[in-house]
C-alpha positions as CSV (number, residue, x, y, z in Angstrom):
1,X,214.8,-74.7,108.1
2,X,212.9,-74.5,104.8
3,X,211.1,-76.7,102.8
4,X,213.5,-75.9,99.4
5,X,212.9,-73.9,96.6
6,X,209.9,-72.6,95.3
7,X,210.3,-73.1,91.8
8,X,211.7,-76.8,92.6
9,X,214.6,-79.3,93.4
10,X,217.4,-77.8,90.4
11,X,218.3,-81.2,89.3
12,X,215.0,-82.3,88.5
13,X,214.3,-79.1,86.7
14,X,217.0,-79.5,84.5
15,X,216.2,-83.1,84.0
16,X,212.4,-81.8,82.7
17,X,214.2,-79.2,80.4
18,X,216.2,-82.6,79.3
19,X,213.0,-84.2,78.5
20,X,211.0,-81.1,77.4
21,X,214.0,-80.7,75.0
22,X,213.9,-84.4,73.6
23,X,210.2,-83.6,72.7
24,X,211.0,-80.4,71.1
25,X,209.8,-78.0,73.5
26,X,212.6,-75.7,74.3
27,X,212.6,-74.2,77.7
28,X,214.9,-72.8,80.1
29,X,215.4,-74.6,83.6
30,X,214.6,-71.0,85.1
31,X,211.4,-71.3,83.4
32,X,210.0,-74.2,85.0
33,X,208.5,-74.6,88.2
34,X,207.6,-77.8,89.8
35,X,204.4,-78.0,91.9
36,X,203.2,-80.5,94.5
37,X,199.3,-80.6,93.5
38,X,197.2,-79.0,91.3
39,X,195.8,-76.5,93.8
40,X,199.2,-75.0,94.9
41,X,200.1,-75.1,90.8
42,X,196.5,-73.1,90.2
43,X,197.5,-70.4,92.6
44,X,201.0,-69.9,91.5
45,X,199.7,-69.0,88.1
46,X,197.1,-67.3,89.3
47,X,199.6,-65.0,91.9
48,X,201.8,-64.6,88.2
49,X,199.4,-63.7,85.5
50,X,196.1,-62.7,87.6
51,X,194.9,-59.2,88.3
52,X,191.9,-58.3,90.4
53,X,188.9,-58.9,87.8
54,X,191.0,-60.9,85.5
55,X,188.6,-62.8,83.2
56,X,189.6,-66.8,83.7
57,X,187.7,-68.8,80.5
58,X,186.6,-72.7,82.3
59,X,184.9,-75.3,80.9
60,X,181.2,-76.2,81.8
61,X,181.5,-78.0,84.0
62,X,185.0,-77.7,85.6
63,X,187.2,-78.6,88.6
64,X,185.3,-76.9,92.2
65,X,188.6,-76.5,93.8
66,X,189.8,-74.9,90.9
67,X,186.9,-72.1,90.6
68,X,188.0,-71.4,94.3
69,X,191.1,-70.8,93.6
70,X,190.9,-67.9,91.0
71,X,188.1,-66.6,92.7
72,X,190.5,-66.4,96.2
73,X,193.0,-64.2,93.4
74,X,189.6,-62.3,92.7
75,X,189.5,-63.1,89.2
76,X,186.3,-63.9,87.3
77,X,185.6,-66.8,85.8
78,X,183.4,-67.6,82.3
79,X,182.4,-70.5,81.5
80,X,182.9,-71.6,78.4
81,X,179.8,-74.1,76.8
82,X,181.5,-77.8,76.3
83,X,180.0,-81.2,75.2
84,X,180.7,-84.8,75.8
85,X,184.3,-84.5,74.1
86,X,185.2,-81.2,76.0
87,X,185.2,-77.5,75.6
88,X,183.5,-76.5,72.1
89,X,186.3,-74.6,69.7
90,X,183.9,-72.2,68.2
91,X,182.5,-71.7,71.7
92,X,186.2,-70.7,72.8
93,X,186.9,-68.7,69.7
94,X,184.1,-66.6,70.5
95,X,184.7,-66.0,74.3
96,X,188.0,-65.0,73.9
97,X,186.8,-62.9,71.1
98,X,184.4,-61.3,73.4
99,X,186.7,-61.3,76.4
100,X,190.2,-59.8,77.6
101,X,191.5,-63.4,79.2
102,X,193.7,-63.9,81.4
103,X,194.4,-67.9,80.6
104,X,191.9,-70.5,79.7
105,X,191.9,-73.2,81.5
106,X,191.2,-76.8,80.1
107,X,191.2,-80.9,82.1
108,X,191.8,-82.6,78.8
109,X,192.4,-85.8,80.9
110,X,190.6,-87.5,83.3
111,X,188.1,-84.4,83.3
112,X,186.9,-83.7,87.3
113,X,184.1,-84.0,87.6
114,X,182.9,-85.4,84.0
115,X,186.0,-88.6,84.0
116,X,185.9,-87.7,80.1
117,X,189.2,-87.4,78.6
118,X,189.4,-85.3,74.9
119,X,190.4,-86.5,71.2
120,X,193.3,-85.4,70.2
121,X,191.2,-84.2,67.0
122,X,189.3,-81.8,70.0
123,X,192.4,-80.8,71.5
124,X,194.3,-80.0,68.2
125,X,190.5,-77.7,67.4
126,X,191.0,-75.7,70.8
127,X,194.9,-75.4,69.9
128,X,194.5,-73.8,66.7
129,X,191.9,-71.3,68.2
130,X,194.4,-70.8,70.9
131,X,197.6,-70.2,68.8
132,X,195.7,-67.6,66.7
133,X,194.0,-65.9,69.2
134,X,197.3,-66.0,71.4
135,X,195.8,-67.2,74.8
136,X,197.7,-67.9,77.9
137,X,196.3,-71.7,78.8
138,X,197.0,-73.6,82.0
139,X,195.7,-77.5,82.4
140,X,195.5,-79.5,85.4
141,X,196.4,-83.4,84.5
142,X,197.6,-86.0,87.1
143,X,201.0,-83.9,86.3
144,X,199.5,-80.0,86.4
145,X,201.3,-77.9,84.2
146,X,200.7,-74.8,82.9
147,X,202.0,-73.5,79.4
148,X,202.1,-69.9,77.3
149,X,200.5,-70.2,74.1
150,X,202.4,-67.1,72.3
């Protein structure tokens, strides 16, 4: 008696490579894992890519639940300044210049607790900081996922 697989029901893995795929994002079924909320998502990265004292780069504000969750892995977290659009991209650039981060993570939509949801102009800003600096960066949406940056 087990509730299934950790990483997720096979068939529905492969059908998210499927659509991954058709977006051109190419990724491995083996490589995906499927999560049932956003907590038990947060701490299955955090139990992968977290080390005691691992710096965690948030925005300010950021998700409660979410703070409690890297600090249960021990990690510390930064907050990173942010306006009404979302985390600033020079603000980012310069905290992971200053810090050895673990992952940076962002609620581009449907913000908790702020309800804002970023531009795609903001989002493509912290993207190109985040692609040069090669940061590891997990967001929580109404769909959590987590992706490398690399």
């Amino acid at each position: 008696m087990q509730y299934g697989l950790t990483q997720g029901f096979p068939p529905l893995l492969e059908q998210v490579r499927k659509l991954l795929s058709g977006r051109g994002i190419g990724c491995q079924a083996h490589r995906l894992h499927i999560a049932t909320g956003g907590s038990g998502a947060l701490h299955n990265v955090c139990m992968a890519v977290l080390d005691p004292g691992a710096v965690v780069l948030v925005e300010t504000p950021t998700y409660g639940p979410a703070l409690k969750v890297f600090r249960s892995h021990r990690a510390r977290t930064v907050g990173v300044a942010s306006d009404e659009r979302g985390m600033l991209p020079e603000a980012l650039d310069a905290a992971l210049a200053l810090h050895d981060t673990a992952f940076v993570y962002l609620l581009p939509t449907f913000h908790n607790p702020t309800g804002r949801t970023m531009s795609a102009a903001r989002r493509r800003q912290l993207a190109e900081v985040i692609v040069r600096r090669g940061a590891l960066v997990g967001r929580t949406t109404s769909t959590p996922i987590c992706a490398t940056v690399r």
